[in-house]
N, C-alpha and C positions, 0 to 999 in steps of 0.2 A: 736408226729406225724411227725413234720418237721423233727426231728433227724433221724427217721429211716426214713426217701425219702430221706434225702442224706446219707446217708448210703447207701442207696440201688445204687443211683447215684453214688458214688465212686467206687464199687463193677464191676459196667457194665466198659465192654467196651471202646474203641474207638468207634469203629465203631455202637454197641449199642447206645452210647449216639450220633452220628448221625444221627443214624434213630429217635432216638424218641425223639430230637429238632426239626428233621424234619417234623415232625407227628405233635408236637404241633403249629410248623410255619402254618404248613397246616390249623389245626384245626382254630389258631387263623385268616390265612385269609380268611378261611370259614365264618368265625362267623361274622368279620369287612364286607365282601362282604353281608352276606345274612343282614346285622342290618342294613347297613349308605351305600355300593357305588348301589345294587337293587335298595331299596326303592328311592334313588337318580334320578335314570334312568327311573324307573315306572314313579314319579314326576314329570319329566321331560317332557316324552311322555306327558301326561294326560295334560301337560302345552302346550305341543304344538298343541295337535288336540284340547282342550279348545282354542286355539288363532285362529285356523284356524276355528273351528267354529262360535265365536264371528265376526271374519272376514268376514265370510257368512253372517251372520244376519247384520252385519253395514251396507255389501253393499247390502244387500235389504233392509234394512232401508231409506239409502239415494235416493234409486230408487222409493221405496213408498213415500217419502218426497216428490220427484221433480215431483210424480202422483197428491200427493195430490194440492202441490199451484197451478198446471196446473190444477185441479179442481176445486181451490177456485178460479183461477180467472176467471175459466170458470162460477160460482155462481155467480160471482160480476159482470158480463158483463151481464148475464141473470135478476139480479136484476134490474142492470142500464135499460135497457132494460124497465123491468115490470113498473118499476114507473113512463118512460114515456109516457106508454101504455096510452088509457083510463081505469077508471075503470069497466067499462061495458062489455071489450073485449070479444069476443064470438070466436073463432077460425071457427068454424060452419057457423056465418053469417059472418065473415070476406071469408071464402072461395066462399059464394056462391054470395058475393056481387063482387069477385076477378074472380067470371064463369060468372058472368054477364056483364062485362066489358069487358072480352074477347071474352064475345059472346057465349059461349059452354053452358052455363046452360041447355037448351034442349037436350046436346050429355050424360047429367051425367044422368047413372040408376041408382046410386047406391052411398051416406052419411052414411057413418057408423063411428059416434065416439065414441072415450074412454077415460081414463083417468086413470091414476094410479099414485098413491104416488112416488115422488124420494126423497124428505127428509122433513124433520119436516114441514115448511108450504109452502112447495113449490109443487107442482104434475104438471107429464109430462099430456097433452091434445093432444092428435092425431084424423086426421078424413081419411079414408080411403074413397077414391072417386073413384067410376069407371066412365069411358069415354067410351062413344062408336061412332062409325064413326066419328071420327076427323082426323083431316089433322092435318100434322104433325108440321106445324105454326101455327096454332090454339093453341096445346099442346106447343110447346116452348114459343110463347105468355102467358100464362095460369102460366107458371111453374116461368117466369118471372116477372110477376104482385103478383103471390103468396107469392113465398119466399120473406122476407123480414128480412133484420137485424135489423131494425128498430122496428119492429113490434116480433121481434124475434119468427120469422116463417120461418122454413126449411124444405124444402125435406126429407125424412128420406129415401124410398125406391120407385121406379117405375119400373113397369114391362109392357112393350108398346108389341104387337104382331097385326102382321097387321089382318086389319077386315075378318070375313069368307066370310061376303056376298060381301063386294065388296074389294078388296085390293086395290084400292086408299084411301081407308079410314083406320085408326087406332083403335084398342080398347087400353084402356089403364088403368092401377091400379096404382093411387099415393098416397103413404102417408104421410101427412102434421102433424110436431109435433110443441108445442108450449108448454112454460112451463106459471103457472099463481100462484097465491097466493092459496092456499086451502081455501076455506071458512071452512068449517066444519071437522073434524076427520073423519067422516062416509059417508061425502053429499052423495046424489042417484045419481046414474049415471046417465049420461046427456040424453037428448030426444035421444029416437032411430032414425036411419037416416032416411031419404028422399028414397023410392024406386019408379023408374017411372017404 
């Protein structure tokens, strides 16, 4: 078989055996490009949107990291907190003992609290208080005696609009959240509020 391809190969040409060294040059950089320098380049690519994406995730990783300690040390300020609470704290009587100090306890229509789970034995405690005809030192007095760091008791939302019947006076919607230890997995939710 080899004798007659060279054979045949001494027969051709100059210019014959030009073209079809040329042919096989071709042939073999077809073959080296599509086997080892593609797959190369493909490999490549795939390595770099692979890096650029692992690079997305690192840095939301490290943004969700510096969420989370900013949450744990927001847990560990909230615990500090809880343990020098009493353990009796009632958010409920701690508010209407904080309306009676400031004097407004008569302006409140309306104690509505709740409570919902935030994590394993901790749940957030909020009481939602309407005011009515307060003066607007009354309310600043009230929001002042309320919150407390201490007590780890915050404002959460207030929405003040002056009164229909008379505008020297305020009505007003505040809500006071607090976090506490869970008693129970299930406990019943707390006495429904106060309506005058």
């Amino acid at each position: 078989m080899r004798s007659k391809l060279f054979e045949i190969w001494k027969r051709l040409g100059k210019k014959e055996r030009h073209y079809i060294s040329a042919g096989a040059a071709l042939l073999v950089a077809f073959i080296v490009i599509q086997s080892a320098v593609l797959p190369f380049f493909d490999a490549r690519g795939k390595m770099q949107r692979s890096l650029k994406s692992n690079e997305k995730v690192l840095k939301e990783m490290v943004v969700l990291g510096s969420e989370y300690q900013a949450l744990r040390k927001n847990v560990e300020q909230i615990q500090a907190g809880l343990s020098r609470r009493a353990p009796d704290f009632s958010l409920f009587s701690y508010l209407e003992k904080k309306a009676g100090e400031s004097r407004i306890k008569s302006n409140i229509k309306q104690m509505h609290p709740s409570r919902s789970p935030v994590s394993g034995n901790i749940e957030e405690t909020s009481v939602e208080i309407k005011l009515e005809k307060i003066t607007l030192n009354q309310l600043v007095h009230f929001l002042h005696a309320a919150e407390s760091p201490e007590q780890v008791v915050r404002v959460r939302r207030i929405s003040i609009r002056k009164s229909v019947e008379n505008p020297a006076y305020l009505s007003a919607v505040v809500q006071l959240v607090t976090y506490q230890q869970a008693t129970e997995a299930n406990a019943p939710a707390p006495r429904e509020g106060i309506v005058r």
